[in-house]
C-alpha positions in Angstrom: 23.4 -1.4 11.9 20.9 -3.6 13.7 22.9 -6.6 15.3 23.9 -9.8 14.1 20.9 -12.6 14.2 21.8 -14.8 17.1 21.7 -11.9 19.3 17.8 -10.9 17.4 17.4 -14.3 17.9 17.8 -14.4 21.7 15.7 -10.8 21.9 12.9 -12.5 20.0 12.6 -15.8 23.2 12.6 -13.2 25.9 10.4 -10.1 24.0 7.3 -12.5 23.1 7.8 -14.6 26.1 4.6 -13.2 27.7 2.4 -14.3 24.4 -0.1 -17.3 26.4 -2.2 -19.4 24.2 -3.0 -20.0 20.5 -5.6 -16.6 19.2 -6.7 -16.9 16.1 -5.5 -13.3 14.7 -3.1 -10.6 16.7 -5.5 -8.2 15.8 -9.2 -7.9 14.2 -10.8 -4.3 13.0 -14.4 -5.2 12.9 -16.5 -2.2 10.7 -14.4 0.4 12.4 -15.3 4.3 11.5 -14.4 7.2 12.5 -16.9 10.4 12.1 -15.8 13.5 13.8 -18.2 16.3 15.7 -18.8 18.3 12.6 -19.7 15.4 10.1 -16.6 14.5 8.4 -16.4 11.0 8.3 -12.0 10.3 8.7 -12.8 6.3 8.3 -15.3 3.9 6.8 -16.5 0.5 7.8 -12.9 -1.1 8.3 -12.9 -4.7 8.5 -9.1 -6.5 9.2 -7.6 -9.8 10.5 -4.0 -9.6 10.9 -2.2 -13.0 11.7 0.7 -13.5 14.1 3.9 -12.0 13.3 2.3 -10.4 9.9 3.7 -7.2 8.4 0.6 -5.5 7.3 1.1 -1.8 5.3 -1.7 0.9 5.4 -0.7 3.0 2.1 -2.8 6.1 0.3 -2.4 9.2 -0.3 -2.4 12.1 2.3 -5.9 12.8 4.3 -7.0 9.2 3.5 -7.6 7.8 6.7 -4.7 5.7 7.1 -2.8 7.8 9.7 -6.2 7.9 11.9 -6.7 4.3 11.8 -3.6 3.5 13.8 -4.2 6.2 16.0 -7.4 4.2 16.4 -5.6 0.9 17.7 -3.1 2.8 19.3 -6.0 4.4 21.1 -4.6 8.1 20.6 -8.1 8.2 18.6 -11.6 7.4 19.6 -13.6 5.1 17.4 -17.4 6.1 16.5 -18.4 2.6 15.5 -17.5 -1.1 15.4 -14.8 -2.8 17.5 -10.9 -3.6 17.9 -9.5 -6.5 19.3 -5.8 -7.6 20.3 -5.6 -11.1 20.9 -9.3 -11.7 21.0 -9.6 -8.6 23.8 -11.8 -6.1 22.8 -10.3 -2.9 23.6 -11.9 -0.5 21.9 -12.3 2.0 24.8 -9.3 0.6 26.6 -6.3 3.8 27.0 -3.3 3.5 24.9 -1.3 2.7 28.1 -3.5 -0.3 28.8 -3.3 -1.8 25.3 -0.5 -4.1 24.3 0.8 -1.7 21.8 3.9 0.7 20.9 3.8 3.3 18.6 6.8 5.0 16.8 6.3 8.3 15.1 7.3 9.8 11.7 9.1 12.4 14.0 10.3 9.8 16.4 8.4 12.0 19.5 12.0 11.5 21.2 13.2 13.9 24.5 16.1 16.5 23.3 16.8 16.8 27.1 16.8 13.1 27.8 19.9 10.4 27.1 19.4 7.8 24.5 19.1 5.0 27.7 16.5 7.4 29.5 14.6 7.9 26.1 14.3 4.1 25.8 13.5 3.4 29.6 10.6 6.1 29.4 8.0 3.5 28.6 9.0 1.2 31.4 9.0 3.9 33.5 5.5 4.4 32.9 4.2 0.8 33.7 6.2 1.3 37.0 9.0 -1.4 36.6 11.2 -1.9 38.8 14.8 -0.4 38.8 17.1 -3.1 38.3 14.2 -4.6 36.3 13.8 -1.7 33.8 18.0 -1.7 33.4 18.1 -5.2 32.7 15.8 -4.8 30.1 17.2 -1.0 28.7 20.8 -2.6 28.6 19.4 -5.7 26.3 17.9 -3.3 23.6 20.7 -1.2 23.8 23.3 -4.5 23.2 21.0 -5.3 20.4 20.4 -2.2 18.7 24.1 -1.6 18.6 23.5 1.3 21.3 25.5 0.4 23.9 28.2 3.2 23.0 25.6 6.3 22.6 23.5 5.4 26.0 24.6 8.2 27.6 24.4 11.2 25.1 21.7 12.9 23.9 18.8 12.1 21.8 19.2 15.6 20.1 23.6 15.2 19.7 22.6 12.0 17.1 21.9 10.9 13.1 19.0 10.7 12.1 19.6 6.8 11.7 20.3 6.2 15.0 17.7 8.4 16.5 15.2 6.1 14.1 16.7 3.1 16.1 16.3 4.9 19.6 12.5 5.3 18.6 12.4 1.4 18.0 14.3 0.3 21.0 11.9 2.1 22.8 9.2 1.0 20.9 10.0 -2.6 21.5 11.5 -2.5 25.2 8.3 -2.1 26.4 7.7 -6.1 24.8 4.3 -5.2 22.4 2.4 -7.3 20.8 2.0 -5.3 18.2 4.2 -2.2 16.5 2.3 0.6 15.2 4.7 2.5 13.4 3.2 5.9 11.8 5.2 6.9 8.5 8.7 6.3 11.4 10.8 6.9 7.8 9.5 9.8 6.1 12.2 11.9 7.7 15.1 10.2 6.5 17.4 10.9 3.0 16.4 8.4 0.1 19.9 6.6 1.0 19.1 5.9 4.7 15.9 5.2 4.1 16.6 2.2 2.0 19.0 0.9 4.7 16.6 1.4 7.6 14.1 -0.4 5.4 16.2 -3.5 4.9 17.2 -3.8 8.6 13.1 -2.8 9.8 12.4 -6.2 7.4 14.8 -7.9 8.7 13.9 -6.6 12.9 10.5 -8.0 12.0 11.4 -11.4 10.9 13.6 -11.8 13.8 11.2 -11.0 16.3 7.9 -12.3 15.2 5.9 -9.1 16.4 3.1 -8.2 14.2 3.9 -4.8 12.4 1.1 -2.5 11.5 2.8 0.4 9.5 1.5 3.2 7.7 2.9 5.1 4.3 2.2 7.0 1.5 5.7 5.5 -0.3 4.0 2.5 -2.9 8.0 1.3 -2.7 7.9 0.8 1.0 4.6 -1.0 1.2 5.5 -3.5 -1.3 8.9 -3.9 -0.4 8.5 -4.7 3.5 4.9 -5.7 4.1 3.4 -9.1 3.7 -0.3 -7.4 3.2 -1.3 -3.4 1.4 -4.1 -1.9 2.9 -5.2 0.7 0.1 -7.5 3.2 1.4 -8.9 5.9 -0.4 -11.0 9.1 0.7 -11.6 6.8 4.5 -12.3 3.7 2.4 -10.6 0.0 2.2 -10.3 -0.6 -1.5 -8.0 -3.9 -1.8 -6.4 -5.8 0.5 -4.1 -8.0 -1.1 -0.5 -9.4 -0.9 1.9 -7.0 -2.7 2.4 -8.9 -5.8 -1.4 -9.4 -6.6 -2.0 -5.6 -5.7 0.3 -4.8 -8.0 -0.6 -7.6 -11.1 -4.1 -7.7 -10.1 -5.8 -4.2 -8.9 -9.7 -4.7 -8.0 -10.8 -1.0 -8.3 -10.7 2.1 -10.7 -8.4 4.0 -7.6 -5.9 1.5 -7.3 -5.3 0.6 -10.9 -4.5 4.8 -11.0 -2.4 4.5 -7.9 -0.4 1.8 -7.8 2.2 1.4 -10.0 2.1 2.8 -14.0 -1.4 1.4 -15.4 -2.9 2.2 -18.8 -6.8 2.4 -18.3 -9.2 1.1 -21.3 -12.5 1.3 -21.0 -15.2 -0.8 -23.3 -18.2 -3.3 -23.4 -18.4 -6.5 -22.0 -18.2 -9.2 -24.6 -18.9 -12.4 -22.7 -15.7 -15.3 -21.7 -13.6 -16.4 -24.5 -13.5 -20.3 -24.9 -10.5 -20.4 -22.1 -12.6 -18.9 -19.2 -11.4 -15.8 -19.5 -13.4 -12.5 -19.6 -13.5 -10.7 -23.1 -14.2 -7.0 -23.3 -14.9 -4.9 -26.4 -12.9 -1.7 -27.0 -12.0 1.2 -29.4 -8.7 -1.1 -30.0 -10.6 -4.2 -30.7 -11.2 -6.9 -28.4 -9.3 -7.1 -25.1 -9.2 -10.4 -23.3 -8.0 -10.6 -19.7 -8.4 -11.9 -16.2 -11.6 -10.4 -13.8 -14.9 -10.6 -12.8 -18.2 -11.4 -16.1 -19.3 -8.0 -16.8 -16.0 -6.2 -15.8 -16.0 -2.9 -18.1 -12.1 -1.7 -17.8 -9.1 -3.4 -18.6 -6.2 -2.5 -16.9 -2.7 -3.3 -18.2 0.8 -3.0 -16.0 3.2 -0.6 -18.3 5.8 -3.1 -18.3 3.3 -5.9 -19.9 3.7 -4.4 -23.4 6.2 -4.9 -25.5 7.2 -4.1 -29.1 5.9 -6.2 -31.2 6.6 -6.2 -35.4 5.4 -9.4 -35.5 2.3 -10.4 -34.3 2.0 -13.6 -31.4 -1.0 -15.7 -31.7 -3.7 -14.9 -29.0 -1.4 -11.8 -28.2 -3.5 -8.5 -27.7 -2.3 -5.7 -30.6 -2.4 -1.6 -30.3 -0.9 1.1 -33.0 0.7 4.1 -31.9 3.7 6.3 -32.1 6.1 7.2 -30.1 6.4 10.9 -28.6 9.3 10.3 -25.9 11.9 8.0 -24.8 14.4 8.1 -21.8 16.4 5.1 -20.6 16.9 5.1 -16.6 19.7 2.4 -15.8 18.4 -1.0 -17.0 14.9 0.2 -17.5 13.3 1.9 -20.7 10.7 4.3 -20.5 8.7 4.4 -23.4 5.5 7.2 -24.2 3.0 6.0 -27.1 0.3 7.9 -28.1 -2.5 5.6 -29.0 -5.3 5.9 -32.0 -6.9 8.2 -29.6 -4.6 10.6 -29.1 -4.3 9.4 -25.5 -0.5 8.9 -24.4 0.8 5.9 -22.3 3.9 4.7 -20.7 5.0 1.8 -21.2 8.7 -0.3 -19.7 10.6 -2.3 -21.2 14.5 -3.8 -21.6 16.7 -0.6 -22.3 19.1 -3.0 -24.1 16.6 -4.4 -26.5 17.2 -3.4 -30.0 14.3 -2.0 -31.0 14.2 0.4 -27.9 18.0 1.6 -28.8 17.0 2.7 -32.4 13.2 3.9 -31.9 13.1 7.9 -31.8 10.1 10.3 -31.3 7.8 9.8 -34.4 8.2 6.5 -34.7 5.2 4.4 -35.4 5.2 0.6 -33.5 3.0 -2.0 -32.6 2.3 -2.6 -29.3 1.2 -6.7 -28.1 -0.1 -7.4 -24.7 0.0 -11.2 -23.3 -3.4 -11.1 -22.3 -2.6 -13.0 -19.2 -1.3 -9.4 -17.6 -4.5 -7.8 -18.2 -6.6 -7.3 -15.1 -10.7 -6.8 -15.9 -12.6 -4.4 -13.4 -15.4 -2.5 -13.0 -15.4 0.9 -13.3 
């Protein structure tokens, strides 16, 4: 496992030791695209500002652009348009070797042939360090990725865990200002992946270097990063913290891709007398949170709940349900509306009425309106 604090600690002094002066952001993507040779446009306009020491996620599905934006600060990947800057420096035709950056690969891009301490020296190689210099510096990540024992064997001879933490040491030996870190866990079992993404978190914190990471696991962007980049077809479409991603999604794409919405589309119907937005529906009138004028209501599967008695203010759909499974704690409920459209909803799998409700059951769903986001479609 990664080591104990104090010695993270003690890392963290010496690794951003060379970090002069107060810059307003670590790094800034101003209208950045990419368009390749035939036409395809990989990236749109992509405008960022990450702080110091922020953990920022890209997440989408495959082929949206994500994957090619880092490549694009890493400089692996030449922009069409707009700038990057590190630090205030532009270096948007500056070589990946020149920019403050390391980036660690979903495949980890490790030599078979090499040891684990010549893996991690590699980079420092590059920059031409000195030799007692560069071993100084090897020997300190080693210490602290709990290495020290595995320096001299082969990248190729080790778990898939500890080659993950080679690719890190050597990520971070080389003292970057910022980590790019390019899907670095897809390759792992579900079991080590949770593990490598509690100590990653926890590397991060104890270090202070900005993280840039890119995924197409929802769990891992909300779970580790302080910001979600959601990108779509080469497009931004919310940049949020991971709770208000998750409660409050600002497009169509992200209400369908982040966690398990229900999508309900109707008229607007002007603010009720509290401010918030009211919308008219098929089901009646839905009141929510959004924009005047918003034409879709979105609402979070676990924000209905079984309701046999109505709740003043409280939002209320019929339907019946057509499936049921409980999944530890956690029941999954599907409920096909007045429409004939099925949902899935969550809720308690101890709570009575979720124990004793069977397929054909008719129920009343209520909705807090407060958990209902209104977008445009």
């Amino acid at each position: 496992m990664i080591p104990n604090p104090g010695r993270a600690q003690i890392a963290a002094r010496t690794l951003t030791s060379s970090i002069c002066g107060a810059m307003t952001h670590d790094l800034e993507l101003n209208s950045v695209g990419k368009t390749y040779p035939d036409g395809t446009t990989a990236v749109q306009d992509f405008d960022l500002k990450v702080e110091k020491g922020e953990f920022v996620a890209f997440l989408g599905p495959s082929g949206c652009g994500k994957s090619t934006t880092l490549r694009m600060i890493a400089g692996f990947e030449e922009i069409t348009r707009g700038n990057i800057l590190i630090k205030g420096r532009d270096v948007s035709h500056t070589p990946p070797e020149k920019r403050p950056t390391s980036m660690i690969f979903q495949n980890y891009a490790l030599f078979p042939h090499m040891t684990v301490r010549q893996n991690i020296g590699f980079g420092l190689d590059i920059k031409g360090l000195a030799r007692s210099e560069k071993d100084r510096k090897v020997e300190r990540i080693l210490d602290m990725f709990d290495l020290t024992e595995f320096a001299d064997r082969k990248a190729d001879r080790l778990s898939g865990g500890q080659r993950q933490r080679i690719a890190l040491a050597r990520g971070l030996v080389v003292e970057p200002e910022i980590l790019l870190l390019d899907e670095p866990l897809g390759a792992l079992d579900a079991n080590l992946r949770r593990i490598i993404q509690n100590e990653l978190k926890l590397l991060q914190r104890e270090l202070g270097i900005t993280f840039v990471f890119v995924t197409h696991a929802q769990s891992e962007a909300l779970g580790l990063s302080d910001r979600v980049v959601v990108m779509s077809n080469g497009v931004v479409e919310q940049i949020s913290p991971p709770e208000e991603l998750y409660r409050r999604p600002a497009t169509p794409f992200v209400a369908g891709f982040i966690g398990s919405n229900t999508v309900i589309k109707g008229t607007p119907a002007g603010a009720a007398p509290d401010g918030t937005q009211q919308l008219t529906t098929p089901f009646g009138t839905i009141t929510g949170h959004g924009l005047a004028g918003a034409d879709t209501a979105v609402i979070p599967a676990e924000a209905f709940r079984i309701a046999p008695q109505g709740t003043p203010g409280e939002i209320r759909l019929p339907g019946t349900i057509t499936a049921r499974k409980l999944v530890g704690a956690v029941g999954h409920l599907r409920v096909r509306l007045s429409d004939e459209r099925e949902i899935d909803i969550e809720t308690h799998a101890a709570a009575p009425e979720v124990q004793t409700l069977a397929p054909g059951a008719g129920v009343t769903l209520g909705i807090d309106p407060v958990a209902v986001t209104l977008i445009n479609s």
